[in-house]
KEBAVEX-845350 format. One line per field, with one value per residue: residue number from 1; x, y, z of N, C-alpha, C in turn. Coordinates in steps of 0.02 Angstrom, whole numbers, plus 32768, in hexadecimal, padded with zeros to 4 digits. Each point is the difference from the previous one (the first is absolute). Example, Ala and Ser with C-alpha at 12.3 -4.5 7.8 and 13.67 -1.06 7.14 Angstrom:
BEGIN
num 1;2
n_c1 8294;7FEE
n_c2 7EE4;8035
n_c3 8186;7FDC
ca_c1 7FD3;802A
ca_c2 803B;803B
ca_c3 8000;8003
c_c1 802D;7FD9
c_c2 803C;8037
c_c3 8000;8025
END
This chain:
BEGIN
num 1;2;3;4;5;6;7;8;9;10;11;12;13;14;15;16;17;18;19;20;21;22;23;24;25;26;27;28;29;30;31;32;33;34;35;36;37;38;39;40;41;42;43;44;45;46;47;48;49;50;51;52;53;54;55;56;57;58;59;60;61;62;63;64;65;66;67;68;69;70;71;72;73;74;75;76;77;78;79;80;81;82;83;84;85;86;87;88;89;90;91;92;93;94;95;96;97;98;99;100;101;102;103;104;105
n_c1 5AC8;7FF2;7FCF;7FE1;7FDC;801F;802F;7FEC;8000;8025;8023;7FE4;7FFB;8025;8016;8042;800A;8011;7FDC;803B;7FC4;8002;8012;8007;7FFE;800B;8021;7FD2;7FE3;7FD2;800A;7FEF;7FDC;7FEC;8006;7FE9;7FBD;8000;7FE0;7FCC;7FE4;8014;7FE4;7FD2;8010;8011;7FC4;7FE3;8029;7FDC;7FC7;801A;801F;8044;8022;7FC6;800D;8014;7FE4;7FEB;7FCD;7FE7;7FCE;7FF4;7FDD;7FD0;800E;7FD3;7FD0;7FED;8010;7FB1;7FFB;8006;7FE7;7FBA;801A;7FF8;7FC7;7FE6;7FFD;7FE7;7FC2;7FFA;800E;7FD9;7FD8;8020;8005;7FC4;8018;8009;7FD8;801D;8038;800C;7FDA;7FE1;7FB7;7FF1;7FC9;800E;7FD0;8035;802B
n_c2 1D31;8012;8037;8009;8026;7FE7;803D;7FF3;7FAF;7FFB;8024;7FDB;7FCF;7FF1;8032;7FD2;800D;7FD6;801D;7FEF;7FF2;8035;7FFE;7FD0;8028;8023;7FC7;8003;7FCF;8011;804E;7FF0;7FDA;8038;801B;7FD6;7FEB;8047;800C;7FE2;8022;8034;7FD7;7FDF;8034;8023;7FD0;7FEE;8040;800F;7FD6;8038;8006;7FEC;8018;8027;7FF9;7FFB;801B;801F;8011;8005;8011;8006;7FF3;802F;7FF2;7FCA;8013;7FF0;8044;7FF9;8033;7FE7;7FB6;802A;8042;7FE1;7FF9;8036;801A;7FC7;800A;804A;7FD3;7FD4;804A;802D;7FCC;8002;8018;800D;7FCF;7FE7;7FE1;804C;7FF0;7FFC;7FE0;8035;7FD7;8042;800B;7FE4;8017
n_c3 F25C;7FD7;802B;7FC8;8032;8017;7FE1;7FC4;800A;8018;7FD5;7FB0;8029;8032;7FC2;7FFE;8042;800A;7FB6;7FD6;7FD8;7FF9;7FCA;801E;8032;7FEF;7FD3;7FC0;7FFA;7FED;8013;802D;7FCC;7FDA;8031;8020;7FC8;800B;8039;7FEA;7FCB;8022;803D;7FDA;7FEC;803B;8001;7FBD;7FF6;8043;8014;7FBA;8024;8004;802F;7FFD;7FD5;802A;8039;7FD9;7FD2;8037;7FDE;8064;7FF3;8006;804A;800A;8003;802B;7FFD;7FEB;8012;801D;801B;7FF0;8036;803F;7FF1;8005;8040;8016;7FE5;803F;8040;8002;7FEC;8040;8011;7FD5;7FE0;804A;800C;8032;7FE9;7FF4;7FDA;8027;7FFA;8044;800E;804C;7FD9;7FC5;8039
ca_c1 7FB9;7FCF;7FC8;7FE9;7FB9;7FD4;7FEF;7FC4;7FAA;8007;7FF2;7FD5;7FD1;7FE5;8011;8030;8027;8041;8008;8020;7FFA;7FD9;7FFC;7FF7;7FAA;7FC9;7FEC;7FD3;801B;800A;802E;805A;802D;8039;8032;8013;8028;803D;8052;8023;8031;802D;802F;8009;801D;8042;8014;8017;804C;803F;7FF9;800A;8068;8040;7FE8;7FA9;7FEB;801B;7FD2;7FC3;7FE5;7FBD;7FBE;7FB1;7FB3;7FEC;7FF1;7FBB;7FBE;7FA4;7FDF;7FD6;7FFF;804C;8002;8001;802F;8048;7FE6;7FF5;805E;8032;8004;8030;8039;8003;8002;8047;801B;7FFA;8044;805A;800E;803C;8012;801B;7FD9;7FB1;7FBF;7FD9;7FC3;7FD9;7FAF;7FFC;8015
ca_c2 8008;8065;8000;8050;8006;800B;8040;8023;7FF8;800F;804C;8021;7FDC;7FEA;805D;7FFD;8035;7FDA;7FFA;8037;8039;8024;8020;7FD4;7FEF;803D;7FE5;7FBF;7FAC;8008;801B;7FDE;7FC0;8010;8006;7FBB;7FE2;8040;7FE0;7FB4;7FFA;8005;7FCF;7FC0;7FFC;8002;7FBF;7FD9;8009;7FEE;7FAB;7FBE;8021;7FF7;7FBD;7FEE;7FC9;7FB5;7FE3;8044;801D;7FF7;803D;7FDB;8012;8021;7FCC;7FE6;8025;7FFC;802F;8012;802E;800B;7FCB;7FFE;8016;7FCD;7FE2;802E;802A;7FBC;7FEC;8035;7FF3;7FD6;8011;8015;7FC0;7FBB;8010;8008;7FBD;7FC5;7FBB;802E;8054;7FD3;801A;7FC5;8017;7FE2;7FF2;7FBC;7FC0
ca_c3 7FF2;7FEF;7FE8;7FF6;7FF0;804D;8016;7FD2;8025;805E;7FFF;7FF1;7FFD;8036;8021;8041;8027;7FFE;7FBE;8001;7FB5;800D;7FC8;7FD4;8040;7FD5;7FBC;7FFE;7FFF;7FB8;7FDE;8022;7FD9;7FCE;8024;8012;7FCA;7FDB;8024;8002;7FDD;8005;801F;7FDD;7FCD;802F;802B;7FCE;7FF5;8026;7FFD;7FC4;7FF5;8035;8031;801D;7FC0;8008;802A;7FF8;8032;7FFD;8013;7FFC;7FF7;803C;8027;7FFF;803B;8002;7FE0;7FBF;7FD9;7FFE;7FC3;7FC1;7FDC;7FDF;7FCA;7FCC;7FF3;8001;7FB0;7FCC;7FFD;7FC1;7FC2;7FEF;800E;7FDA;7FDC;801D;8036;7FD5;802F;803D;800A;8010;8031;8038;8000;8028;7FFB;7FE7;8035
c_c1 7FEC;7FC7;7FE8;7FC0;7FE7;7FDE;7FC6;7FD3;8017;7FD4;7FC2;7FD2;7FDA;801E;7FFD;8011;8047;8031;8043;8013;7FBD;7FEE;7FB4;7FCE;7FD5;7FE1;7FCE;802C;8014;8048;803B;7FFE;8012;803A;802D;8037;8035;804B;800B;8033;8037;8022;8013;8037;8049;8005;8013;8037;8029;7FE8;8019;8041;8015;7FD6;7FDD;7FE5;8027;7FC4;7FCB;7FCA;7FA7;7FD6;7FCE;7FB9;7FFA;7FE4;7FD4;7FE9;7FCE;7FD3;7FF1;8026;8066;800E;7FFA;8023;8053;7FFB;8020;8069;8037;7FF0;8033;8048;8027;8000;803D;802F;800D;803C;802F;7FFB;803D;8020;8019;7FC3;7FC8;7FD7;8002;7FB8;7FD8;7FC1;800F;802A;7FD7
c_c2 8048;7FEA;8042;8013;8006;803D;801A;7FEF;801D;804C;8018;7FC9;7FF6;8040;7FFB;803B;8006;8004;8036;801F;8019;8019;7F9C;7FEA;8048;7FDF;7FD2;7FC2;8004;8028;7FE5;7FC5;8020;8022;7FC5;7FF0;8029;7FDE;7FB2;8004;8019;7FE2;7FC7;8019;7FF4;7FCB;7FE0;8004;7FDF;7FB5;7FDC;8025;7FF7;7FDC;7FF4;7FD9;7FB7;7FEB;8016;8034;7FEA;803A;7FF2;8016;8020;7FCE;7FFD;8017;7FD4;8025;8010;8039;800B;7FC6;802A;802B;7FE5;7FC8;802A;800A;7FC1;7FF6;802C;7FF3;7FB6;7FFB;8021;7FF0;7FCA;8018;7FFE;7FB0;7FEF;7FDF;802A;8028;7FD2;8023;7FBC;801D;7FD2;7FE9;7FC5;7FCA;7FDC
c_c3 800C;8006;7FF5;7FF8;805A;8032;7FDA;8020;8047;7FF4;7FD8;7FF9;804F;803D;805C;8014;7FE5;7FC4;8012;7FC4;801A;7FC3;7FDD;8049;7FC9;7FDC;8020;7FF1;7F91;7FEA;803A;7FEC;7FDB;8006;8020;7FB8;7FD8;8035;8007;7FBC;8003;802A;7FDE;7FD0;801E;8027;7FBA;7FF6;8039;8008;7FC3;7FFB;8031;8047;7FFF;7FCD;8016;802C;7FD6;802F;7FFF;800B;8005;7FF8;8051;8024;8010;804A;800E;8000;7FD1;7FEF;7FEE;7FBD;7FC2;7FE7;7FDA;7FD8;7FB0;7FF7;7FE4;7FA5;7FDB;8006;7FE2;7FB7;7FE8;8004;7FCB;7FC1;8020;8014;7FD1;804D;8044;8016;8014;801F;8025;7FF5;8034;8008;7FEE;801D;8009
END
């Protein structure tokens, strides 16, 4: 199980101490999803190759939605980042490659 997306809001949303991009605590919440979504693709594209070939395609792989908060303001951001990652998502799913989507447990 991957999950990708947790550092954008840590850093340009709820601008943690703690963020260790410092390049992505400067940004507003708007231009670090697009940033967010420039490197999901490039991870999705390197998790698809390796979850649908040689071993890792026998168990597969799962990529989950950003994990659920009780925090408003955090909710709606992971509201927003989880559609972008379902949307990049919705062409690679297959019987190896899956979404978990914690909001919808």
């Amino acid at each position: 199980v991957t999950q990708v997306g947790a550092w954008y809001n840590v850093c340009a949303v709820t601008k943690e101490d703690y963020c260790p991009r410092k390049e992505l605590l400067a940004m507003d919440r708007d231009p670090a999803i697009e940033v967010f979504k420039d490197e999901m693709e490039m991870v999705l594209q390197k998790l698809e190759n390796f979850c649908t070939s040689g071993r890792a395609s026998k168990l597969g792989c799962y990529v989950q939605t950003i994990s659920w908060t009780n925090g408003v303001r955090d909710n709606k951001n992971f509201q927003v980042m989880n559609a972008h990652i379902e949307t990049a998502l919705a062409p690679r799913l297959s019987s190896s490659f899956r979404l978990i989507d914690f909001f919808r447990l």
